[in-house]
RODO-2510 file (C-alpha; in nm, 4 decimals, decimal comma):
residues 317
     n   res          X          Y          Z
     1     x    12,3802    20,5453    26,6710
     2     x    12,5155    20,7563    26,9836
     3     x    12,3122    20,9500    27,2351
     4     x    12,5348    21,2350    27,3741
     5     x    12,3824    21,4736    27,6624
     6     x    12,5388    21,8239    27,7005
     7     x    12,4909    22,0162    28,0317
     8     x    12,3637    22,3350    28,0641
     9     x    12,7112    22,4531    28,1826
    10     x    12,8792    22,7897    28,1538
    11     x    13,1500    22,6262    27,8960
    12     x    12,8522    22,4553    27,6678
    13     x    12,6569    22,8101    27,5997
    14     x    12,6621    23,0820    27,4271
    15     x    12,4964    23,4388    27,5055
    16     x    12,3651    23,6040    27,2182
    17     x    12,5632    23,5053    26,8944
    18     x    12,5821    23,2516    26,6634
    19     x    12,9391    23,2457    26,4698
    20     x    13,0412    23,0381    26,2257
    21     x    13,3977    23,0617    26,3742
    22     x    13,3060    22,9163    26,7126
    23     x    13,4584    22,6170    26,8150
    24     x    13,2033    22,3337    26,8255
    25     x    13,1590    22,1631    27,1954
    26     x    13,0955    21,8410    27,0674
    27     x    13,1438    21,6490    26,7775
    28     x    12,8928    21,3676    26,6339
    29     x    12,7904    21,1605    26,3629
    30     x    12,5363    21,1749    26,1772
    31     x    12,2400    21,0124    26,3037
    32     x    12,3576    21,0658    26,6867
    33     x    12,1306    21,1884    26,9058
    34     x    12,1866    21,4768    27,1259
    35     x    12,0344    21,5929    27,4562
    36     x    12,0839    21,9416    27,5062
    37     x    12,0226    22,0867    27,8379
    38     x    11,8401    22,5031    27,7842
    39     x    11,7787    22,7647    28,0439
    40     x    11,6546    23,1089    28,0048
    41     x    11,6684    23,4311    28,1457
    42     x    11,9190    23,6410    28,3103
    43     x    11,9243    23,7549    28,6806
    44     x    11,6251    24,0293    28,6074
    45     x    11,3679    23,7852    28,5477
    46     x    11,4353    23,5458    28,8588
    47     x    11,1220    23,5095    29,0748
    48     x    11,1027    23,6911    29,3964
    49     x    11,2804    23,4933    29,6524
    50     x    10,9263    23,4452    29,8912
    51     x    10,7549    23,3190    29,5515
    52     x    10,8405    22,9525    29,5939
    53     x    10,9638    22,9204    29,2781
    54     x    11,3014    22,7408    29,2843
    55     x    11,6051    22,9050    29,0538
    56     x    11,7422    22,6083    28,8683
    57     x    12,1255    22,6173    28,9282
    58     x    12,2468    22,5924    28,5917
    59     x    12,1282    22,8670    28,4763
    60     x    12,2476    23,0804    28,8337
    61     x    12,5315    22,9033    28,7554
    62     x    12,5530    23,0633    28,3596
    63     x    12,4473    23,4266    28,4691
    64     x    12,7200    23,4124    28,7619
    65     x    13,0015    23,3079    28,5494
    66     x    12,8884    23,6288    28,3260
    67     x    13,0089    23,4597    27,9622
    68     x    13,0567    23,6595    27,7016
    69     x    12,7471    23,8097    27,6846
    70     x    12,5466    23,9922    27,4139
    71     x    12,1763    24,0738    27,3872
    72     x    12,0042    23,7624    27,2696
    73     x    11,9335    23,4099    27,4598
    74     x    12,1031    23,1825    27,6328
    75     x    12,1576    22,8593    27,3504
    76     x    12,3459    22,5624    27,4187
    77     x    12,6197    22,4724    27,1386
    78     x    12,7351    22,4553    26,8723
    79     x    12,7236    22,1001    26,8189
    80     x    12,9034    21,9674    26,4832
    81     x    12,8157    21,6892    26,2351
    82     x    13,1113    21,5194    26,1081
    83     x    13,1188    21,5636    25,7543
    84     x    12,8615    21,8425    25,7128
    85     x    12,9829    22,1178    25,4390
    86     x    12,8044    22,4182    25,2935
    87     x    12,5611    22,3108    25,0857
    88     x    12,4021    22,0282    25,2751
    89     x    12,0772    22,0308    25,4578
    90     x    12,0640    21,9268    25,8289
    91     x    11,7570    21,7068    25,9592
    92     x    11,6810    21,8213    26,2861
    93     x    11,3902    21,5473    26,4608
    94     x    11,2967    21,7295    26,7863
    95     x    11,2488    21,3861    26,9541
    96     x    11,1305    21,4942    27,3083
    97     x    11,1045    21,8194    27,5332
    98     x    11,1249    21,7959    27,9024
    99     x    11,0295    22,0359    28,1665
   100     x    11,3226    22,1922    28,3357
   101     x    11,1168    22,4578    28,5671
   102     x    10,7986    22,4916    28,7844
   103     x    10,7739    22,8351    28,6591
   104     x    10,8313    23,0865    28,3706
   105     x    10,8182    23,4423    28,3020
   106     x    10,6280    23,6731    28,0296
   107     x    10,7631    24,0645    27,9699
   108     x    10,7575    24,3741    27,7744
   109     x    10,9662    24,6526    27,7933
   110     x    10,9917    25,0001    27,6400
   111     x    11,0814    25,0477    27,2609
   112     x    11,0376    24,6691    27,2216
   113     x    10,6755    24,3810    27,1270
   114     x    10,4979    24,4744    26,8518
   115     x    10,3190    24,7917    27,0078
   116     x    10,5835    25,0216    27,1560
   117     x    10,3736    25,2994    27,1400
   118     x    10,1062    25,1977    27,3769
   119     x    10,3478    25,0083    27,6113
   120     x    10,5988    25,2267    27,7188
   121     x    10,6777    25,0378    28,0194
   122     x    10,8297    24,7536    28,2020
   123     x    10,5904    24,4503    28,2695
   124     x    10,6921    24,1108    28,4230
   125     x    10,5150    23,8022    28,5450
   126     x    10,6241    23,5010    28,6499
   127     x    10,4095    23,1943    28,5543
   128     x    10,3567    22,8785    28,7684
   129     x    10,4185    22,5477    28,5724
   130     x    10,2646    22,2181    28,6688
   131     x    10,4877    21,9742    28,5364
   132     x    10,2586    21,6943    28,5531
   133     x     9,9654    21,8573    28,4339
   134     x    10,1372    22,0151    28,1566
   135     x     9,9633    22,3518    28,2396
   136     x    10,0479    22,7222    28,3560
   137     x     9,8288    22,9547    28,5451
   138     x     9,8802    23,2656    28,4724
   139     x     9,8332    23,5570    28,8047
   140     x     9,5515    23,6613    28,6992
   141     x     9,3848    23,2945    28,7030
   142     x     9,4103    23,2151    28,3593
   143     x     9,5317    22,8693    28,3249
   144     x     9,6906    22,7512    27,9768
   145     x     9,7808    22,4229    27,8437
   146     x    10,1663    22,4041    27,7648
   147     x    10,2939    22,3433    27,4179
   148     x    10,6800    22,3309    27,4428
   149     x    10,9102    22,4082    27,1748
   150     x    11,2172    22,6265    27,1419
   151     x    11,2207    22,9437    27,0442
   152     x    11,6030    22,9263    26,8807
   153     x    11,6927    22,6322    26,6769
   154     x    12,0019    22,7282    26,3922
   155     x    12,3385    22,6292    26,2595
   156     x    12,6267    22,8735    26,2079
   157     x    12,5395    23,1749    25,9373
   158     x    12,7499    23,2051    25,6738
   159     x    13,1215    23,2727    25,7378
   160     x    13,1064    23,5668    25,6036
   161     x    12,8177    23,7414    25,8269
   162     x    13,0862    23,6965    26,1113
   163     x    12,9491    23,7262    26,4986
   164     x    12,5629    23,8166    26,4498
   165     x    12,3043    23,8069    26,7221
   166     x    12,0465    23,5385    26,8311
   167     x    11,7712    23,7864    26,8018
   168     x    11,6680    23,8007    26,4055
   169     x    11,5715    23,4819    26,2477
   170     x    11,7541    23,4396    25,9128
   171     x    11,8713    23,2158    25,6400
   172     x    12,0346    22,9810    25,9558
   173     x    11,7384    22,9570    26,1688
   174     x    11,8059    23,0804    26,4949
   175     x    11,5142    23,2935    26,6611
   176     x    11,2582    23,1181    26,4273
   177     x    10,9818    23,1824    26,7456
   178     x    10,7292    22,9240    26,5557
   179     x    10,5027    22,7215    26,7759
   180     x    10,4269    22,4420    26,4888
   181     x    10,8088    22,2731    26,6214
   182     x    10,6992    22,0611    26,9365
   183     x    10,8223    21,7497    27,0125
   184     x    10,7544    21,4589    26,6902
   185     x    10,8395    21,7449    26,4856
   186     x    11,1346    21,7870    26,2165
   187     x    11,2978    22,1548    26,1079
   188     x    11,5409    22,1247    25,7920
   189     x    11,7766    22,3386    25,7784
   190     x    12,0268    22,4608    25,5135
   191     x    12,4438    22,4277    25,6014
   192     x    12,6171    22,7456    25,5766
   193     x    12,9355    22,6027    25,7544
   194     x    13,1789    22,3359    25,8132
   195     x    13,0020    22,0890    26,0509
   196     x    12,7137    22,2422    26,0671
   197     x    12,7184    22,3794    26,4512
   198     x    12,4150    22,3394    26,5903
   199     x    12,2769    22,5048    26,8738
   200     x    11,9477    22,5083    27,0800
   201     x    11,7734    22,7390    27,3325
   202     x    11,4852    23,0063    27,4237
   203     x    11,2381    22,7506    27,5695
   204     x    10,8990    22,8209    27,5368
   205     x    10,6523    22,6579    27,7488
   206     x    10,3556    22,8245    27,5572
   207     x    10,3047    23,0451    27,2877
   208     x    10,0752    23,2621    27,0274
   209     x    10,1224    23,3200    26,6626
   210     x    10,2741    23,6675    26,6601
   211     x    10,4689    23,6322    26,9872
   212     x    10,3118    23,9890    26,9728
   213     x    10,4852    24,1296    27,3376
   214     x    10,8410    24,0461    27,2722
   215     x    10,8202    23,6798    27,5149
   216     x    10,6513    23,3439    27,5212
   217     x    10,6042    23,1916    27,8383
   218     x    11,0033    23,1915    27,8371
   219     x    11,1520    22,8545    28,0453
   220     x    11,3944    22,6165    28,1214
   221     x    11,3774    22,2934    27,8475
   222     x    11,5761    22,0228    27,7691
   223     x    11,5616    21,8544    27,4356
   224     x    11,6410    21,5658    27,2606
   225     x    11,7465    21,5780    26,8830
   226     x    11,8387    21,3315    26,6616
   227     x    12,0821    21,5215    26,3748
   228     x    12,0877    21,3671    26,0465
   229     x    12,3204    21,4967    25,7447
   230     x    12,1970    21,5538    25,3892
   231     x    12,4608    21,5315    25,1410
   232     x    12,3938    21,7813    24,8839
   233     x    12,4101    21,5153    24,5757
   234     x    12,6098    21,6371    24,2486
   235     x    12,4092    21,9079    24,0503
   236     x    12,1312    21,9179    24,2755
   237     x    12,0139    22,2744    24,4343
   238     x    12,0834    22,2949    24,7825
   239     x    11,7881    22,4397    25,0047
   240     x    11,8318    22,8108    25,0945
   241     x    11,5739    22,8715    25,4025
   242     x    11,4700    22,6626    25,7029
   243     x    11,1346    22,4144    25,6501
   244     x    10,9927    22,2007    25,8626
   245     x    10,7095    21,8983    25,9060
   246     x    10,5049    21,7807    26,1582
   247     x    10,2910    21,4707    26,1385
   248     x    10,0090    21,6605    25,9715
   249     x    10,1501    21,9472    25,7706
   250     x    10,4807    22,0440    25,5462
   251     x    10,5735    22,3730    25,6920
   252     x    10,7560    22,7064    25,4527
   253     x    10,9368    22,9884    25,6212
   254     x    10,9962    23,3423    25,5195
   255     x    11,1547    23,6040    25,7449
   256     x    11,2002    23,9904    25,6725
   257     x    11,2114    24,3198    25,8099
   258     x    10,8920    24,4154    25,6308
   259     x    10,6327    24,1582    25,6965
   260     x    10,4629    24,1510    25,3255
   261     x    10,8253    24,0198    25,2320
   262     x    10,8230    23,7469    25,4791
   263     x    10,4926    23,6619    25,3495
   264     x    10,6292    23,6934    24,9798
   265     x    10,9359    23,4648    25,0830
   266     x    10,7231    23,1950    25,2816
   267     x    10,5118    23,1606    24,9635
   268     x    10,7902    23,1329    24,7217
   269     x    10,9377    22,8470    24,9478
   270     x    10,6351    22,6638    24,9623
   271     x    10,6328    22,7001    24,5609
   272     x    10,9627    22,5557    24,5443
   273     x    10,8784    22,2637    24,7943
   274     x    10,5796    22,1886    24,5734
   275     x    10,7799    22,2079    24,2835
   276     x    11,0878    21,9671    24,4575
   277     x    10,7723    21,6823    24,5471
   278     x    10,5926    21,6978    24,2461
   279     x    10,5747    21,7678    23,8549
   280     x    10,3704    22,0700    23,9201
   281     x    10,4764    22,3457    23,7412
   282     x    10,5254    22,7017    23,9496
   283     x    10,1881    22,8411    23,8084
   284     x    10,0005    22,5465    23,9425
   285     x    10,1837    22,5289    24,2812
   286     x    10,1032    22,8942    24,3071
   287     x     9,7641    22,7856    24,2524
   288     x     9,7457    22,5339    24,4916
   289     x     9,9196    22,7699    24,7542
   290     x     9,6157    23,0085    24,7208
   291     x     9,4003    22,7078    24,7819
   292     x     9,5399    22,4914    25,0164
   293     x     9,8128    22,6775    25,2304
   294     x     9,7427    22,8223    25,5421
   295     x     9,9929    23,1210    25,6074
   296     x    10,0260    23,2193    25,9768
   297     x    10,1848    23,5222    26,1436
   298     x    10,4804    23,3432    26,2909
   299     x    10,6420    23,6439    26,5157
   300     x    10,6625    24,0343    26,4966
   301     x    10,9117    24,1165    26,7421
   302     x    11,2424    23,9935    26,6453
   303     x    11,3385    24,2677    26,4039
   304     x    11,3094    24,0276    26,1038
   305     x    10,9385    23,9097    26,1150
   306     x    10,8375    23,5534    26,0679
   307     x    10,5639    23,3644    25,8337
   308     x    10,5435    23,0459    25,7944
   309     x    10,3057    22,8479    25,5279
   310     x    10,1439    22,5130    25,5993
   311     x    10,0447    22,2614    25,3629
   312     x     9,8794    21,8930    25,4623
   313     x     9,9920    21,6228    25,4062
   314     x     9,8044    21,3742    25,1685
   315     x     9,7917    21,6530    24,8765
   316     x    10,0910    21,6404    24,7106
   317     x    10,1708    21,3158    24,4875
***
């Protein structure tokens, strides 16, 4: 199998769309690994230049060339798996997550985060990072223990959505916001498109469930993924949402505008997965849901609002 690194260059990203109709930067096989280089933020939420934070040069380098660029993230892609069709699930194993900054930034701003109405204002900070600790302090003295994972992980939408934005998490992935995917990790995700197109970005060095004032601790990230392709075999029912697992827990998604439907869609997914591992019928997995599932607020600010289920591991047989 192939490693295959990817710069965070002006001709590897893309601002604020994913596209089925994109040209892939890079072609690989299945089981390749990939190291994809992220940065985030545009020239508004650089540090003050007598902060001592250093500007990584990629991403001066991105915001300079001024890309195509819609409102959204920075995400580096599309990568495509030879072979991959509609239909067929992509196994994504986040397989590491380095650092790429000694700093990161936090924000709200009017008419956006989950309370507009108290928060009429602009609000930035930028957060010191200590790489080898793994920590952030916060200005006001709070110091946090990092957790990195990225915000956007997708494939290409359906052809037919066309050029949609990075900011609402759907069927694809994309803006999925949920701080279960660290490193050791694995996020499945359904094929909408020929070769798949991957992409990655929105580092997050930290993170709440809720993501309730629009950001993370947003930051620089490179990751490594190893990309495996499903074949959807003869008669079987392809998946139709993103899932994930980590070490401990199988992991359901449900995204919606109204966030008693994302809880409603979560929960049916995690039905179906029960149902897919076991001989459970529905009524008993939506038994076992009620008594075993932990459902978590995943985000509230991306338009589409995120829940995600999770079930341990040693329960199902």
């Amino acid at each position: 199998m192939a490693l295959h690194r990817v710069s965070a260059a002006p001709e590897n990203v893309r601002i604020g769309i994913f596209d089925a109709a994109l040209p892939p930067i890079l072609t690989v096989g299945s089981g390749d690994a990939v190291i994809l280089e992220c940065v985030s933020g545009d020239a508004t939420t650089y540090p003050p230049e007598d902060s001592g934070f250093v500007v990584p040069s990629a991403l001066r380098a991105i915001n300079e060339a001024a890309p195509a660029r819609h409102p959204g993230h920075i995400i580096t892609g599309p990568v495509a798996i030879a072979g991959a069709a509609p239909g067929d699930t992509l196994e994504v194993r986040i397989e590491a997550i380095e650092l790429g900054a000694d700093w990161g930034f936090c924000g709200f701003r009017p008419l956006g985060g989950t309370l507009p109405e108290d928060f009429p204002e602009r609000f930035l900070s930028h957060i010191a990072v200590d790489r080898v600790r793994r920590t952030c302090r916060l200005p006001h003295g709070v110091e946090l223990k990092l957790a990195p994972f990225f915000g956007v992980m997708g494939v290409a939408p359906p052809l037919a959505y066309g050029r949609i934005s990075t900011i609402e998490p759907r069927e694809h992935g994309g803006n999925i916001d949920n701080k279960e995917l660290i490193a050791g990790t694995t996020l499945f995700l359904p094929v909408w498109a020929p070769g798949a197109l991957f992409s990655a970005g929105d580092g997050h060095g930290v993170q709440g469930d809720g993501e309730v004032c629009i950001n993370a601790l947003e930051m620089c990230l490179t990751g490594t993924f190893t990309l495996i392709l499903h074949r959807r075999a003869e008669g079987a029912a392809p998946i139709a949402y993103p899932r994930a697992e980590t070490p401990s827990h199988f992991i359901s998604m449900g995204m919606n505008s109204d966030l008693d439907q994302a809880m409603k869609q979560a929960l049916r997914e995690m039905i179906r997965f029960i149902c897919s591992r076991t001989h459970l019928s529905r009524q008993e997995a939506y038994q076992l849901c009620s008594l075993a599932v932990d459902f978590h607020v995943t985000q509230t600010v991306n338009g589409e609002k995120g829940v995600h289920g999770m079930l341990k591991r040693g329960l199902l047989f």
